[in-house]
C-alpha positions, 0 to 999 in steps of 0.5 A, spaced: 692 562 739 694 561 747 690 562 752 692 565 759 693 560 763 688 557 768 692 561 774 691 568 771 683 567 769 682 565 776 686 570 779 682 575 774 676 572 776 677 572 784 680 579 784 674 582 780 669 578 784 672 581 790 671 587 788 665 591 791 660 594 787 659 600 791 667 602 791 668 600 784 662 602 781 663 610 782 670 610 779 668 609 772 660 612 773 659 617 775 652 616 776 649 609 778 656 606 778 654 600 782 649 597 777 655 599 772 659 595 775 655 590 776 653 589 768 660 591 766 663 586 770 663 580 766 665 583 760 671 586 764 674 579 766 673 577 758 676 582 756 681 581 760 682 574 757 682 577 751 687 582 751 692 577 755 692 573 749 693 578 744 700 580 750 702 571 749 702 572 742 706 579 741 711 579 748 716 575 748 718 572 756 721 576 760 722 584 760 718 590 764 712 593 761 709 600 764 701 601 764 700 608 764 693 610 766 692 602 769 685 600 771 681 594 771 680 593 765 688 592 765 687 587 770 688 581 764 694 583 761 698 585 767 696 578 770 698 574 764 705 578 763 707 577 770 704 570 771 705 566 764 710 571 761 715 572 767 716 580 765 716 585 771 710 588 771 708 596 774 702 602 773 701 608 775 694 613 775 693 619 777 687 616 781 690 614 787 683 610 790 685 606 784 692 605 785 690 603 792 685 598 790 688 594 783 695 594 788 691 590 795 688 586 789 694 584 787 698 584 794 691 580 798 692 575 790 700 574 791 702 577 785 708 582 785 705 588 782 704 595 784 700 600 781 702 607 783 699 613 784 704 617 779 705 622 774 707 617 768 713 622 766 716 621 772 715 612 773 718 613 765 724 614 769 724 606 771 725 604 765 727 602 760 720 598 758 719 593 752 711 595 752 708 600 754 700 601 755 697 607 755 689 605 753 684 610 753 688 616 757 688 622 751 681 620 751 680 622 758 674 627 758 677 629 766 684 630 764 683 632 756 676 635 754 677 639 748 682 632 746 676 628 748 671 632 745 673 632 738 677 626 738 669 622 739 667 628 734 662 630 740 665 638 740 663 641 734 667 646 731 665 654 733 665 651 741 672 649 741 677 653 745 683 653 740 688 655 746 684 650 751 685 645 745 693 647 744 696 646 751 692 639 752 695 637 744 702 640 747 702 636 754 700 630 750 705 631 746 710 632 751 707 626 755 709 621 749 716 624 748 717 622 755 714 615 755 717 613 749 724 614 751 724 609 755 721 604 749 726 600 747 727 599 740 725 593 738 718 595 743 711 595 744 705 600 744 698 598 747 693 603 745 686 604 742 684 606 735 682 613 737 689 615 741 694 611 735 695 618 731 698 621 737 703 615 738 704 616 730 705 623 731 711 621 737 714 616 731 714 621 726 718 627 729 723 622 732 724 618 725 722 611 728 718 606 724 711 604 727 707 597 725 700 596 726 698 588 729 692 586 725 688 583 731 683 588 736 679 588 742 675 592 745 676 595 751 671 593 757 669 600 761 668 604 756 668 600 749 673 603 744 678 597 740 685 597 743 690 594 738 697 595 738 704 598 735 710 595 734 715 601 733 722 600 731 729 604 729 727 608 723 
């Protein structure tokens, strides 16, 4: 299997040593998020690698692909799918710190990214999109905590608010549908084990074929296996 290229691994490696901890730290852990960083750190860069990869074995050269929910732990694929690949490469989050910190990276690196703050309905809009990684967003406890909570089985049935519960399925819903219009057919999903069946749910109600990749990784941050769906026309 092919390895991103030295270029990407140093470019992945500079960025996220230039990254400071207390900056970083406290966007993915809420308390002592500087000491996460700093542990997560490597793991973050191998991780990286190793889902870029997976991308040179599965995406073909050139395209466009759009990272929904993009953070550092993104950071190894966009590269590898700019620099090795030659695909234009775009993200977006609701988190405007974040869009602000991985674009300067990318900008102060000379890699032609940008990471926007914007809702993913409207930047689907771009498209079309050969691949789309969406990795843990629907397992986001800020955005989705009912979601969250049963998909990790941390919610135990008498304590869910159905209602609650409904209008996140329902926007979420509604979330793929307007991010996997845009796909091309063939395309490529990124996502994670636990958020698959939404993606799953989206291919049924629209008569399309969904195939499963037999390789994993595991996501950097917050350790969920990522894996990825190829979706073609029914």
């Amino acid at each position: 299997m092919t390895d991103p290229s030295s270029k990407v691994r140093k470019t992945l490696r500079s960025i996220l040593d230039s990254f400071d901890p207390k900056v970083v730290g406290p966007m993915y852990c809420t308390e002592g998020g500087e000491a996460f960083w700093t542990k997560r750190r490597d793991a973050v860069r191998k991780g990286g690698e190793a889902w870029g990869r997976e991308l040179l074995r599965l995406l073909p050269h050139g395209g466009r692909s759009l990272y929904f929910g993009a953070g550092v732990a993104e950071l190894g694929g966009m590269l590898t799918e700019r620099i090795d690949l030659g695909r234009a490469v775009q993200g977006c989050t609701l988190r405007a710190e974040e869009a602000e910190l991985l674009t300067q990276a990318f900008h102060d690196h000379d890699v032609d990214i940008v990471v926007e703050a914007r809702d993913v309905r409207d930047a689907a809009n771009d498209g079309p999109f050969t691949h789309i990684s969406a990795v843990s967003v629907f397992t986001d406890p800020e955005f989705w905590p009912e979601v969250c909570g049963v998909t990790y089985g941390r919610l135990p049935p008498p304590l869910l608010d159905v209602g609650a519960f409904e209008r996140e399925r329902s926007e979420i819903r509604a979330i793929c549908q307007a991010v996997g219009e845009p796909l091309t057919r063939p395309g490529l999903i990124t996502t994670t084990v636990e958020e698959a069946a939404w993606w799953l749910d989206w291919v049924d109600r629209n008569d399309l074929v969904a195939a499963a990749d037999d390789a994993t990784v595991d996501a950097a941050v917050v350790g969920d296996p990522i894996g990825w769906l190829s979706i073609s026309g029914a």
